[in-house]
N, CA, C and O atoms as a Tinker XYZ file with bonds, in Angstrom:
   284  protein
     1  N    148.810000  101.388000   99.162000    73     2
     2  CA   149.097000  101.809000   97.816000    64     1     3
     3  C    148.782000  100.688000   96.810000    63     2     4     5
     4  O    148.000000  100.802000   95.866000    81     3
     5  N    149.573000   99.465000   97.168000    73     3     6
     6  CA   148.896000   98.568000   96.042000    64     5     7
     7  C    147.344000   97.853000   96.379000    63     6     8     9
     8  O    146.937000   96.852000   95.790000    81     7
     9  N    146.900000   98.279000   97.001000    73     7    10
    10  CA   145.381000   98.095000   96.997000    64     9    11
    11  C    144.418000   99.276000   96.443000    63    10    12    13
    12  O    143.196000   99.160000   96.353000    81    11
    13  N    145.217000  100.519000   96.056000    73    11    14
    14  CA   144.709000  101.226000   95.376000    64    13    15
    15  C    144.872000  101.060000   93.784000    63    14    16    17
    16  O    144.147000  101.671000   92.999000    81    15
    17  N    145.962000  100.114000   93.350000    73    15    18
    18  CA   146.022000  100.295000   92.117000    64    17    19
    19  C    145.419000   98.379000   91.847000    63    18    20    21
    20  O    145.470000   97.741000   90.795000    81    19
    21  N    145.074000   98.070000   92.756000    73    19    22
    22  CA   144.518000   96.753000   92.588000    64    21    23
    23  C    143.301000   97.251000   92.198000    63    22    24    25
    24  O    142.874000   96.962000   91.080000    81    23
    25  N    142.466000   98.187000   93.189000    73    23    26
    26  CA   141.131000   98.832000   92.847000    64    25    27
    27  C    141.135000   99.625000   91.221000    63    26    28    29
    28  O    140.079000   99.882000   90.645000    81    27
    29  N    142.278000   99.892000   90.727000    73    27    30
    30  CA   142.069000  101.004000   89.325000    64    29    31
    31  C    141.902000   99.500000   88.542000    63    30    32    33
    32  O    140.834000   99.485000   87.930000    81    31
    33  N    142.557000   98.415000   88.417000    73    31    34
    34  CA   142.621000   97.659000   87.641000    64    33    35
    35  C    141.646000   96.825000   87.502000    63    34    36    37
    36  O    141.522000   96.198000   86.450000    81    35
    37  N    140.661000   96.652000   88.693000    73    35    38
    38  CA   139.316000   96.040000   88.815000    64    37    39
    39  C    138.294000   97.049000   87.967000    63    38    40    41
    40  O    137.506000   96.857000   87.041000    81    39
    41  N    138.752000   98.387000   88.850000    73    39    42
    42  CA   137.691000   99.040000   88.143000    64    41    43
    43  C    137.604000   98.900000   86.271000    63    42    44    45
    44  O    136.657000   98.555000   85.563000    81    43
    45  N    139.075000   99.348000   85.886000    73    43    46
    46  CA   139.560000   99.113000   83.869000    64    45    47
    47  C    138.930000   97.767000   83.285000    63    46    48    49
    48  O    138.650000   97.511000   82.114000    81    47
    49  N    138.774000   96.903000   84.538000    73    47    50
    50  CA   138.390000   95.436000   83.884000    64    49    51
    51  C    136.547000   95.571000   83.635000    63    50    52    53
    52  O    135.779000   95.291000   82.714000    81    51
    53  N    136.426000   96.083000   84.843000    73    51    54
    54  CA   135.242000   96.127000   84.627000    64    53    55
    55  C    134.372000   96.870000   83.635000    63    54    56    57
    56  O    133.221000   96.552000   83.335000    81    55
    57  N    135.098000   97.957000   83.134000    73    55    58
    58  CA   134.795000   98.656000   82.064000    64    57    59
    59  C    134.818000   98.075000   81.079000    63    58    60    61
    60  O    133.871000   98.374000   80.350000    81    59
    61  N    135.421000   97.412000   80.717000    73    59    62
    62  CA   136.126000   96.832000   79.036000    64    61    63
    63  C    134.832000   95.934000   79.558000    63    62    64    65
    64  O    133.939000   96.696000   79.189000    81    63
    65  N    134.153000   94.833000   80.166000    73    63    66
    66  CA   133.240000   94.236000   80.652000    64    65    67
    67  C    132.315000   94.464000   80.132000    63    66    68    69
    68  O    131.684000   93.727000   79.375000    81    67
    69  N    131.954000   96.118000   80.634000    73    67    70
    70  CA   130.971000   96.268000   80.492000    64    69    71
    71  C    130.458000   96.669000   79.049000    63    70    72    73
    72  O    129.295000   96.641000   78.646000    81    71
    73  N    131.873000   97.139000   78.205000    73    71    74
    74  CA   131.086000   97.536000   77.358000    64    73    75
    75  C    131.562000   96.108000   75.869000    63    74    76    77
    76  O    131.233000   96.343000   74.706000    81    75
    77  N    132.146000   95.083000   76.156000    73    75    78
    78  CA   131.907000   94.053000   75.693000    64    77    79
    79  C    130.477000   93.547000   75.980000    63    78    80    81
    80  O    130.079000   92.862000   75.037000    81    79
    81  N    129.651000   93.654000   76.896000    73    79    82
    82  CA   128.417000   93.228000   77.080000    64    81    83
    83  C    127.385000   94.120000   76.255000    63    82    84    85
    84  O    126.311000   93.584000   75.979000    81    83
    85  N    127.606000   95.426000   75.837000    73    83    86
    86  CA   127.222000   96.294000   75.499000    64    85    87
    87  C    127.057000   95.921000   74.134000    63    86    88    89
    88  O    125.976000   96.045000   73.558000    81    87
    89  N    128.302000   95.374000   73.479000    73    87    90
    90  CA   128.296000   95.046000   71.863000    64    89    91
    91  C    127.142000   94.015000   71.845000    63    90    92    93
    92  O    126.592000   93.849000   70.757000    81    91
    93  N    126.799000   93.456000   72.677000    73    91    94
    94  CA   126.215000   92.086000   72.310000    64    93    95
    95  C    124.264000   92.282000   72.346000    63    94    96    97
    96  O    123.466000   91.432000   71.953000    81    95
    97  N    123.769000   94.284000   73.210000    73    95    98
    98  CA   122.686000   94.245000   73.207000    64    97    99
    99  C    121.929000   94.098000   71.880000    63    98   100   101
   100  O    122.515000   94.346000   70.826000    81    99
   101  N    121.034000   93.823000   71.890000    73    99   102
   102  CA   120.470000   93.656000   70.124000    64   101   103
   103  C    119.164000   94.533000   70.608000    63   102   104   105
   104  O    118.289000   94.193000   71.404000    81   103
   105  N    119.364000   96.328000   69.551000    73   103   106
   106  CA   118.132000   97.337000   70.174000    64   105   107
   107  C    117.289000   96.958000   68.973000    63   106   108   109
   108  O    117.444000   96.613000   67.802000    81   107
   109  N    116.330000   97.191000   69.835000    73   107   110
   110  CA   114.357000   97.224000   69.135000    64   109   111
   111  C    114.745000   98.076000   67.826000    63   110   112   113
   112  O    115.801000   98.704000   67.903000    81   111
   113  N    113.915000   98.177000   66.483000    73   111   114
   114  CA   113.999000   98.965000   65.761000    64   113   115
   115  C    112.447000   99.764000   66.554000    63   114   116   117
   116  O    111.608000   99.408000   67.381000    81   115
   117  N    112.718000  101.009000   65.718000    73   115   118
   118  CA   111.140000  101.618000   65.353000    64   117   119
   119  C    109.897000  101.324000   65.931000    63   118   120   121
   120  O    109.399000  101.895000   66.902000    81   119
   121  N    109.104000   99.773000   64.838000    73   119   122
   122  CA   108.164000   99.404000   64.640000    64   121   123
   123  C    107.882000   98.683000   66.129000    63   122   124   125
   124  O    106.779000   98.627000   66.673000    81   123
   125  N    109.277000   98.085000   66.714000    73   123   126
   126  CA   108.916000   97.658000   67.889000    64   125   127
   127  C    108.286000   98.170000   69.002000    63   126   128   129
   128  O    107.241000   98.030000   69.636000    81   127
   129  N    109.716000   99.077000   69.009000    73   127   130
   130  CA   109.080000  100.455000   70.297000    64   129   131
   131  C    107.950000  100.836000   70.537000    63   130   132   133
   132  O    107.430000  100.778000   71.651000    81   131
   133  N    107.270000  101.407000   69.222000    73   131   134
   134  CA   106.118000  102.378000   69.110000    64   133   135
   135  C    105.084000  101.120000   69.096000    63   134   136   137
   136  O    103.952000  101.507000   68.809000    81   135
   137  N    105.145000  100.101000   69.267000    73   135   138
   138  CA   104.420000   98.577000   69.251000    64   137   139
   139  C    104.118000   98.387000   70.831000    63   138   140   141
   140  O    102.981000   98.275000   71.289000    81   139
   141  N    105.302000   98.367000   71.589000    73   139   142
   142  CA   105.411000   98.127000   73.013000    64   141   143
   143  C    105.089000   99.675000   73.500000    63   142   144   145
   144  O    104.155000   99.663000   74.302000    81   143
   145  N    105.630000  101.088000   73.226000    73   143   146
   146  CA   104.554000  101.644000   73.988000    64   145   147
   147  C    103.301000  101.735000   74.059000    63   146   148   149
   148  O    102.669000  101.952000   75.093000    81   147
   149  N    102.667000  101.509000   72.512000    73   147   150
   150  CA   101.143000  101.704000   72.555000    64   149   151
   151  C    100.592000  100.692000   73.483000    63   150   152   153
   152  O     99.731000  101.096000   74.265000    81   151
   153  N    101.036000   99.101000   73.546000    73   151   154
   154  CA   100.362000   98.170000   74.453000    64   153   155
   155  C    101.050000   99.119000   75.872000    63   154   156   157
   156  O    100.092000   99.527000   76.529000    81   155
   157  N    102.063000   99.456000   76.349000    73   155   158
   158  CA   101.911000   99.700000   77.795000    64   157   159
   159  C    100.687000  101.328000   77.864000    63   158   160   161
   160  O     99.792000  101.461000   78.698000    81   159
   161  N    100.894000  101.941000   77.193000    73   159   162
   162  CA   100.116000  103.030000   77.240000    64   161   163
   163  C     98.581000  102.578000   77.106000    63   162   164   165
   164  O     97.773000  103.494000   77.261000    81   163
   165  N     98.030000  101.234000   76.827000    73   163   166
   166  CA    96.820000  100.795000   76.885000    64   165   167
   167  C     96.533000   99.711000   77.993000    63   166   168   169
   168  O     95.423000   99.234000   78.230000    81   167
   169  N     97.320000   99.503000   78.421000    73   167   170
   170  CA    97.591000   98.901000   79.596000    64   169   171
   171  C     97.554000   99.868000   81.156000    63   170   172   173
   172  O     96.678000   99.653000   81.994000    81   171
   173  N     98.327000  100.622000   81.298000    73   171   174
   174  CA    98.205000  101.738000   82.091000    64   173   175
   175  C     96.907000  102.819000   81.942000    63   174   176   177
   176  O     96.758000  103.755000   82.729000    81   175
   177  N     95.808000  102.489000   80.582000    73   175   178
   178  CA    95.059000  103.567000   80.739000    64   177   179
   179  C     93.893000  102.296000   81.274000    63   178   180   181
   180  O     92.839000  102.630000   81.816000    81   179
   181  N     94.222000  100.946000   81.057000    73   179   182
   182  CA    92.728000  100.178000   81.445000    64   181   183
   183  C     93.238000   99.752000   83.309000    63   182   184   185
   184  O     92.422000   98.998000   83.840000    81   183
   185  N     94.165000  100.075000   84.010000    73   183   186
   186  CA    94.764000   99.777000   85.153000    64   185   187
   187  C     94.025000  100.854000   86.036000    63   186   188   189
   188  O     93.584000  100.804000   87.184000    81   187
   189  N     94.055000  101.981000   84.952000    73   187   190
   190  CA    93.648000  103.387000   85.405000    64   189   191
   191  C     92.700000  103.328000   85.755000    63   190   192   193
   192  O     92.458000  103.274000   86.961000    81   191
   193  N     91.499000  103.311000   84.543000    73   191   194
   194  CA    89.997000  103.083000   84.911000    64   193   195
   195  C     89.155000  102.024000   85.697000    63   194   196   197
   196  O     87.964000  101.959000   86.001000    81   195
   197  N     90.320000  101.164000   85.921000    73   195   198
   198  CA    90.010000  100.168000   87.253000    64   197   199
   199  C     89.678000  100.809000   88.339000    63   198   200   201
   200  O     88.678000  101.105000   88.993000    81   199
   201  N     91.321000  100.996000   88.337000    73   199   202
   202  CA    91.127000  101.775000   89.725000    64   201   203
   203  C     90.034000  103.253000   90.184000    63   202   204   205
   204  O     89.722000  103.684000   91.294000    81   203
   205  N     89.697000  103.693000   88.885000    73   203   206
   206  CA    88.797000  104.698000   89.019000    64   205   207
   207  C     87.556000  103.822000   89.588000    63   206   208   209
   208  O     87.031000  103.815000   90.701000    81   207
   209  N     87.305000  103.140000   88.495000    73   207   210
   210  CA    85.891000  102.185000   88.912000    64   209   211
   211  C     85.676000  102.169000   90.510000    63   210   212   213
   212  O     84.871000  102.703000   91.273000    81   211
   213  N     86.787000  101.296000   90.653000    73   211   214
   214  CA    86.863000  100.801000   92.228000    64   213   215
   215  C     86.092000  102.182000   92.976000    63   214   216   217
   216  O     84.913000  102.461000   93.192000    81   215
   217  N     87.392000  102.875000   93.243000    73   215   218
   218  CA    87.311000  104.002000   93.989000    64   217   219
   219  C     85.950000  104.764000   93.760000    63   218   220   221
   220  O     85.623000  105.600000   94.602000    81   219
   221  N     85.296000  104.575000   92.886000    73   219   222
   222  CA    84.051000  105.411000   92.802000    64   221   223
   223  C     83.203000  104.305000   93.613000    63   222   224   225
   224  O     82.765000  104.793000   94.654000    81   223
   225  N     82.955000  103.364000   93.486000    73   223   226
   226  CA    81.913000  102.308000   94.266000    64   225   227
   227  C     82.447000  101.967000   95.806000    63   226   228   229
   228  O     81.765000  101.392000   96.653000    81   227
   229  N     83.812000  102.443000   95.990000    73   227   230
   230  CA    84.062000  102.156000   97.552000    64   229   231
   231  C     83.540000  103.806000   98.079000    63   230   232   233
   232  O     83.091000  104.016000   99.206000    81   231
   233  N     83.661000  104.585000   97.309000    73   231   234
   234  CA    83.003000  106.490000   97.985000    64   233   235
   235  C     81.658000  106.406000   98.287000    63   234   236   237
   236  O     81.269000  107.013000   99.285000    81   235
   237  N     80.627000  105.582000   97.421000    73   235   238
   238  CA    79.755000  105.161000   96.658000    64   237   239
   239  C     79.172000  104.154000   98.447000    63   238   240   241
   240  O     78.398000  104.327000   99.388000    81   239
   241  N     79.830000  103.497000   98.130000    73   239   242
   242  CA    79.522000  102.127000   99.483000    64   241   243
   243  C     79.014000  102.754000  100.439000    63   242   244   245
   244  O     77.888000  102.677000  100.930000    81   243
   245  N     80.635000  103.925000  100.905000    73   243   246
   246  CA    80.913000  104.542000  102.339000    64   245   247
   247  C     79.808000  104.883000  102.391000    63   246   248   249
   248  O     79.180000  104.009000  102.989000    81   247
   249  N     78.883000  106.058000  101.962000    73   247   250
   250  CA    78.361000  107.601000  101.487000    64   249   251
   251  C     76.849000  106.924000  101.678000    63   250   252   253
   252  O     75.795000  107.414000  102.083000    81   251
   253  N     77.169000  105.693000  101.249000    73   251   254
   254  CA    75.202000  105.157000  101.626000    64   253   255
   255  C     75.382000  104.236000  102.524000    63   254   256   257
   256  O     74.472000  103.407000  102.523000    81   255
   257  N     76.652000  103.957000  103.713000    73   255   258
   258  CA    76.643000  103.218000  104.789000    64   257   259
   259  C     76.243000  104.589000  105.679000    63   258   260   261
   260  O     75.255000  104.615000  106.413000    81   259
   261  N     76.988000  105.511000  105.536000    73   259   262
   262  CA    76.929000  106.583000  106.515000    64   261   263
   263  C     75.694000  107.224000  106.328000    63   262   264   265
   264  O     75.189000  107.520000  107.411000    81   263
   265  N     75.048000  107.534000  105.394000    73   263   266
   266  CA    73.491000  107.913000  105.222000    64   265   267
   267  C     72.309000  106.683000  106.019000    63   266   268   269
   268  O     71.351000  106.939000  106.748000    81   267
   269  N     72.773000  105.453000  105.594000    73   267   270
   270  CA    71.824000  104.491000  106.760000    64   269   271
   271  C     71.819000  105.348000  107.820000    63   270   272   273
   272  O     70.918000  106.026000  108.312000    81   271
   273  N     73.231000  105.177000  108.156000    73   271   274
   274  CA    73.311000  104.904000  109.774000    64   273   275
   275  C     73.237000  106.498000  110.560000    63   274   276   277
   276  O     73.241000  106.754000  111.764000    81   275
   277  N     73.164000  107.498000  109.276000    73   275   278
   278  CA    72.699000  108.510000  109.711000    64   277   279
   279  C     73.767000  109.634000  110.311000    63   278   280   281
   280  O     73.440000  110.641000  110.939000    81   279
   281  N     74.762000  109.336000  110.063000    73   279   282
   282  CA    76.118000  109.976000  110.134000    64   281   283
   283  C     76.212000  111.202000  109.809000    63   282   284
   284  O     77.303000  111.770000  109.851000    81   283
C-alpha cells in the first residue's frame, strides 16, 4: 500500500516537472517554421533524386552486364 502511494507521488512530481519544463520551451514563430520546412522539403526532394539517380545507373549497370554475358 505505501508503495502505491509512493508511486502516485512520484508520478504528481513528475508532472508538475514536466510541465515546469514546458514553461521554459521557447516555440518557433511562423517565419521560422515555414523557413525550416521549405529547407527540409528541399532537402528530402534532392536525397530523393539521388537516390533515383543511383538506382537508375545500378538497373542500367545490371541490364548491360547481363546482355554481355548474354543472360
Amino acid at each position: 500500500m505505501a508503495e502505491e502511494v509512493k508511486k502516485k507521488k512520484n508520478r504528481g512530481a513528475w508532472f508538475r516537472e514536466m510541465k515546469s519544463e514546458l514553461k521554459k520551451v521557447v516555440w518557433p514563430n511562423r517565419k521560422t517554421v515555414m523557413a525550416n520546412t521549405g529547407t527540409v522539403l528541399l532537402c528530402s526532394l534532392c536525397i530523393g533524386a539521388c537516390i533515383w539517380i543511383f538506382d537508375f545507373v545500378a538497373v542500367s549497370a545490371v541490364q548491360l552486364i547481363l546482355s554481355v554475358f548474354g543472360a
